[in-house]
C-alpha positions in Angstrom: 0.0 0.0 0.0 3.1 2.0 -0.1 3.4 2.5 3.5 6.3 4.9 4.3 8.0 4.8 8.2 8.8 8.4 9.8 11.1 8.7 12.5 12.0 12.0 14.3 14.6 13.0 16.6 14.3 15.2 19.4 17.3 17.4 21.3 16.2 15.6 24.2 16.6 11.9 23.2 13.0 10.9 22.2 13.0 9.1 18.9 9.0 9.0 17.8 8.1 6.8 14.7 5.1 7.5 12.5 3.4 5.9 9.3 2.1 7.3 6.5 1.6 6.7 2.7 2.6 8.0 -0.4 5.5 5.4 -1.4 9.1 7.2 -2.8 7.3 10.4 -3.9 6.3 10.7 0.0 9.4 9.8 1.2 11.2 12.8 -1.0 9.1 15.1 0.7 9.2 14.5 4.2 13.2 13.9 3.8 13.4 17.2 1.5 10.9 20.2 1.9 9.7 19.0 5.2 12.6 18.3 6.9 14.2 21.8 6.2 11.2 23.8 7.6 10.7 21.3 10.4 13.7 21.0 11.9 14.5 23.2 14.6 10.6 23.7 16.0 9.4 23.4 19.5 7.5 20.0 20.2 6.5 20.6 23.8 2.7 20.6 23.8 0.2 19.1 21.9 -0.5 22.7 20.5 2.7 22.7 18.9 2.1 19.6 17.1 -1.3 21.5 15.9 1.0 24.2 14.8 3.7 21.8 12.8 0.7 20.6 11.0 -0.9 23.7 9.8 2.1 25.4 9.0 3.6 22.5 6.7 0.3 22.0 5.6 0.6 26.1 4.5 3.8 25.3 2.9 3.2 22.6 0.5 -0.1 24.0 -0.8 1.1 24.5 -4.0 2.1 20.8 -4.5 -0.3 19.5 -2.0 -3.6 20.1 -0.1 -4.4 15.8 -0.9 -2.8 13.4 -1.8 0.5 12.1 -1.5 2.2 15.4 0.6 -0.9 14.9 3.0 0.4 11.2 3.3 3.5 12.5 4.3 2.2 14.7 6.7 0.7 12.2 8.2 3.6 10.2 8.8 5.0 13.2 10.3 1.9 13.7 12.4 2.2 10.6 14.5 5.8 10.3 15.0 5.6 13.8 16.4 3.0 12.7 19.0 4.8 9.2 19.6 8.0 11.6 20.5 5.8 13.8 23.1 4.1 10.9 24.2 7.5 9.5 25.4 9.2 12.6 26.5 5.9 13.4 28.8 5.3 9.1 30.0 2.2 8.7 28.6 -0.1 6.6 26.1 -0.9 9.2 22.7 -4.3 8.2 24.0 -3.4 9.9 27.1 -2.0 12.8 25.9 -5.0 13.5 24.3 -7.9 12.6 26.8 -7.4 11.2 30.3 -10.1 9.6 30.5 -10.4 6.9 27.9 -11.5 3.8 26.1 -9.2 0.8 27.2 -10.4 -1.9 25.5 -12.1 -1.8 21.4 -14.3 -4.1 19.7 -12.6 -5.2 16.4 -13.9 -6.2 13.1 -11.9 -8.6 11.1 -11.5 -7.7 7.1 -10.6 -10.5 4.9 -12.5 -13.5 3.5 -11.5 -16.2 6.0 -14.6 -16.4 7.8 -14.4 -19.4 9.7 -10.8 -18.6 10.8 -12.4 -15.2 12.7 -15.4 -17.0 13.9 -13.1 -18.9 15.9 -10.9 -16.5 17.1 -14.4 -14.7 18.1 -14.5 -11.9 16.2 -18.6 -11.0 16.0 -18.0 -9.2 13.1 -16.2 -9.5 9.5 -15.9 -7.0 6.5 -15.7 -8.8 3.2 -14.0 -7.4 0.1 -16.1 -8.1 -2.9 -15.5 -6.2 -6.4 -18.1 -6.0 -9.1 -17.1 -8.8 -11.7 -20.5 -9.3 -13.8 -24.3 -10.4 -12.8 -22.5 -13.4 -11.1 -21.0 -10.8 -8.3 -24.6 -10.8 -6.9 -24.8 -14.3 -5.9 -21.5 -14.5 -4.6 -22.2 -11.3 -2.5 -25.2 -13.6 -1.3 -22.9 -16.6 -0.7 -20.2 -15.1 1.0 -22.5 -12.9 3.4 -24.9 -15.5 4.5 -21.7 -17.5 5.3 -20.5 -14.9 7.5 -23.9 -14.4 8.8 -24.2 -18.2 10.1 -20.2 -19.0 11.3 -20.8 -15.5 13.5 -24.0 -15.3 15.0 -27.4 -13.4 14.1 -26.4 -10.3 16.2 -23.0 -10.0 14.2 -22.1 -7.0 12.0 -21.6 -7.8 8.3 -20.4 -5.3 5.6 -19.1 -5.4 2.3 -16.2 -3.2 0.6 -16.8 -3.0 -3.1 -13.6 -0.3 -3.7 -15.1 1.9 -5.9 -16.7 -0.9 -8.3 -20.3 -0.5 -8.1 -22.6 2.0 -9.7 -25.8 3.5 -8.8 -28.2 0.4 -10.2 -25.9 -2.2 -9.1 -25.9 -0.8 -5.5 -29.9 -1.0 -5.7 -29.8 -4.6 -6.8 -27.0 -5.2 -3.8 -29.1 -3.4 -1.3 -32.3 -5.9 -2.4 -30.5 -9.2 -3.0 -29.1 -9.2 0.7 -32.0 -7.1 2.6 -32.4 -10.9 4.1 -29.1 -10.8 5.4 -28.9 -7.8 6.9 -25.8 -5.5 5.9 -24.2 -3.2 8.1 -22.4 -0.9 5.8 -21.9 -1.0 2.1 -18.3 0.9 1.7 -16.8 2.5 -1.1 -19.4 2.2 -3.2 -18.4 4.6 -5.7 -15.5 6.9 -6.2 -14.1 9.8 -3.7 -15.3 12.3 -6.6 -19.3 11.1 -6.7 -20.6 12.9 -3.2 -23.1 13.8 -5.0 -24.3 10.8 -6.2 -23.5 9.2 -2.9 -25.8 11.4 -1.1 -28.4 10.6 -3.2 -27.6 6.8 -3.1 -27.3 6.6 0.5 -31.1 7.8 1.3 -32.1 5.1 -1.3 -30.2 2.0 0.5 -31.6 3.0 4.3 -31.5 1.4 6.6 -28.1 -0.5 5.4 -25.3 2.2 5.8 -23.4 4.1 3.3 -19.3 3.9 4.5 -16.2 5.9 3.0 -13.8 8.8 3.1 -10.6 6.3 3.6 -9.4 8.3 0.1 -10.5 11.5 1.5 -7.9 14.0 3.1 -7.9 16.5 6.0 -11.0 18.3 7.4 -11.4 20.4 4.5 -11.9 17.2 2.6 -14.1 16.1 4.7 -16.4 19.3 4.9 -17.4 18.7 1.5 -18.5 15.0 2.6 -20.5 17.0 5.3 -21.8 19.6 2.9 -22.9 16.4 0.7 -24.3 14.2 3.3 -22.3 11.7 1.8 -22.1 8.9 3.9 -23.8 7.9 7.3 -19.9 6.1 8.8 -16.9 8.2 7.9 -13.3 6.5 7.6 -10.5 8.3 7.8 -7.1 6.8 7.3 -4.9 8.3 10.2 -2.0 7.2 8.4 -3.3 9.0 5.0 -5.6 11.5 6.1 -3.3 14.1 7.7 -2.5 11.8 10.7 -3.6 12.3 14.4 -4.4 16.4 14.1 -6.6 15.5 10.8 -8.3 12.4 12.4 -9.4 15.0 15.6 -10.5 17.7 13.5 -12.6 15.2 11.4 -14.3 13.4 14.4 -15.1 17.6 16.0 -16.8 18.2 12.6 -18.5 14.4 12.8 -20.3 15.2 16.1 -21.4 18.6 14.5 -22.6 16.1 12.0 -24.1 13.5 14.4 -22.3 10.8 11.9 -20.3 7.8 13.4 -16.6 8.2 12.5 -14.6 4.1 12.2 -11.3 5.0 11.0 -10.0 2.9 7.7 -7.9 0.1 9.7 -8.2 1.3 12.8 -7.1 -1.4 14.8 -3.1 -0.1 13.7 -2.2 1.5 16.5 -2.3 5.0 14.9 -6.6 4.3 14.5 -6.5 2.4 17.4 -5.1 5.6 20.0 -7.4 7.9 18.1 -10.7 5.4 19.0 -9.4 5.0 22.0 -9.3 9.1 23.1 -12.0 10.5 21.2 -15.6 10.0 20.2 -15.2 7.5 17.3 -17.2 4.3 17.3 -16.3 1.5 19.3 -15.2 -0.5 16.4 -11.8 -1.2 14.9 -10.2 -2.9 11.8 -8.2 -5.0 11.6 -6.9 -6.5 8.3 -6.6 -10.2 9.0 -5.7 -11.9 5.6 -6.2 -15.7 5.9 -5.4 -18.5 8.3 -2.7 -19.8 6.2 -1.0 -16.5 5.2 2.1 -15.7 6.7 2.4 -11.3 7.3 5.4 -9.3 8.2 4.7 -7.5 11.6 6.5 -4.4 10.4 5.4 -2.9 14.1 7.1 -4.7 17.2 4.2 -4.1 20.1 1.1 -4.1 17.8 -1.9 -5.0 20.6 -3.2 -8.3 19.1 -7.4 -9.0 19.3 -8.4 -11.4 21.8 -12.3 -12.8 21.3 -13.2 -10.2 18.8 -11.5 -7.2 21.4 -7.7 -5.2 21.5 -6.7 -3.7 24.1 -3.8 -0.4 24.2 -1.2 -0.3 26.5 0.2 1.7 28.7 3.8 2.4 27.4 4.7 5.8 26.5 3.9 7.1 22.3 1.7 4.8 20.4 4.1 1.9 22.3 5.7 0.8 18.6 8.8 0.2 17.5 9.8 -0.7 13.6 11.6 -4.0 12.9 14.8 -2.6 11.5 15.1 -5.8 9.9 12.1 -5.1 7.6 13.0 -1.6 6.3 
């Protein structure tokens, strides 16, 4: 997904790592422009990581505003607040609230559906891509499969990645009314709000689930302005990081929408959840039983019966295995 790892150095011996996107292009930004104008700025406050962000935000306009220098940003984003974490002792999901959520429910994402009924997940998001008339009987198939291995009060939703159009999402929406759909995400591109607006009164009560290729708050005002979907998902590793994903969820309660960050469960999503008023629901990208995954991040909380839990170690409580970069 061309995942990029940010690590910042502070005079007073915190290292804090972040992760963003954007692949080499990102890469040359945060190591180039950002870098210069960074360097040499006070991070002692959460204020002053607000500050780093609008101001290299500010600078990279003319290049940026989405996309890939917003990726970078991001990866700047959270390795700042993973370096004030440690320097002040504390979880990020202290640092931002006190008082907060310890413990997550966690969807699974992946098409191994008896694998995360036994590992007791009550909920699985399967990725299913428009393919021809046949794509409506496997969406049947594989939903009422995940309905029985996890239980009549588990969630089920579907992530079509931008393959669907208007009609097909009608026929969707009536072929699996039986089987009761949480969310139908990504249902057509970043650029139809529009549409999507439209769409998503005629597919109530199943929801309407995006924004993961949406960037910053000012992106996401024009999802707002749109009614675009009823479940935002921001990806705090894509979005504009930590400062971007707390800006969103403020406008979200103006909104009275639920915000469930794009793979939440990383620990990035998962600190964000866990301090602010997101949903109680986190993603985690599971792949199948038999497929073996780098763990990139040493620390990762792992789910336990369908739950994850953060910990108390200082930062976001990471560290990258050197051995994978």
């Amino acid at each position: 997904m061309w995942q990029i790892v940010v690590r910042v150095e502070t005079d007073t011996g915190q290292t804090g790592w972040g992760f963003g996107g954007g692949g080499k292009a990102a890469v040359e930004i945060v190591n180039g422009h950002f870098s210069e104008i960074l360097v040499g700025r006070p991070l002692n406050s959460l204020s002053d990581i607000s500050e780093i962000w609008d101001y290299l935000y500010t600078e990279s306009i003319p290049y940026g505003r989405k996309g890939i220098a917003i990726m970078a940003l991001s990866g700047i984003d959270l390795s700042l607040y993973d370096a004030l974490g440690k320097a002040e002792k504390k979880p990020v999901a202290k640092l931002l609230n006190p008082v907060n959520k310890q413990i997550m429910r966690c969807y699974a994402t992946g098409v191994d559906t008896d694998w995360y009924a036994e590992t007791g997940f009550t909920a699985q998001k399967i990725p299913h891509r428009w393919t021809g008339k046949d794509s409506i009987e496997t969406a049947v198939s594989c939903t009422e499969a995940a309905r029985s291995a996890l239980g009549s009060e588990a969630e089920v939703m579907l992530d079509v990645y931008m393959s669907w159009d208007a009609d097909v999402t009608i026929q969707m929406n009536t072929a699996l009314q039986h089987v009761g759909i949480h969310w139908f995400e990504d249902v057509l591109t970043p650029d139809d709000l529009t549409e999507l607006g439209k769409l998503r009164e005629q597919i109530h009560p199943v929801n309407m689930a995006g924004g993961e290729h949406e960037f910053t708050d000012r992106g996401f005002a024009e999802i707002s302005k749109n009614q675009s979907y009823d479940i935002w998902q921001p990806d705090i590793t894509w979005c504009g990081g930590i400062t971007a994903g707390l800006r969103i969820v403020e406008m979200a309660i103006q909104d009275k929408t639920a915000v469930v960050p794009h793979r939440g469960g990383e620990p990035w999503g998962l600190h964000l959840i866990a301090a602010s008023q997101c949903e109680d629901f986190a993603e985690l990208v599971m792949g199948t039983r038999s497929l073996k995954k780098d763990n990139l991040w040493i620390g990762s909380p792992e789910p336990e019966n369908g739950y994850i839990q953060i910990t108390d170690t200082p930062g976001f409580g990471v560290e990258p295995d050197t051995n994978l970069l």
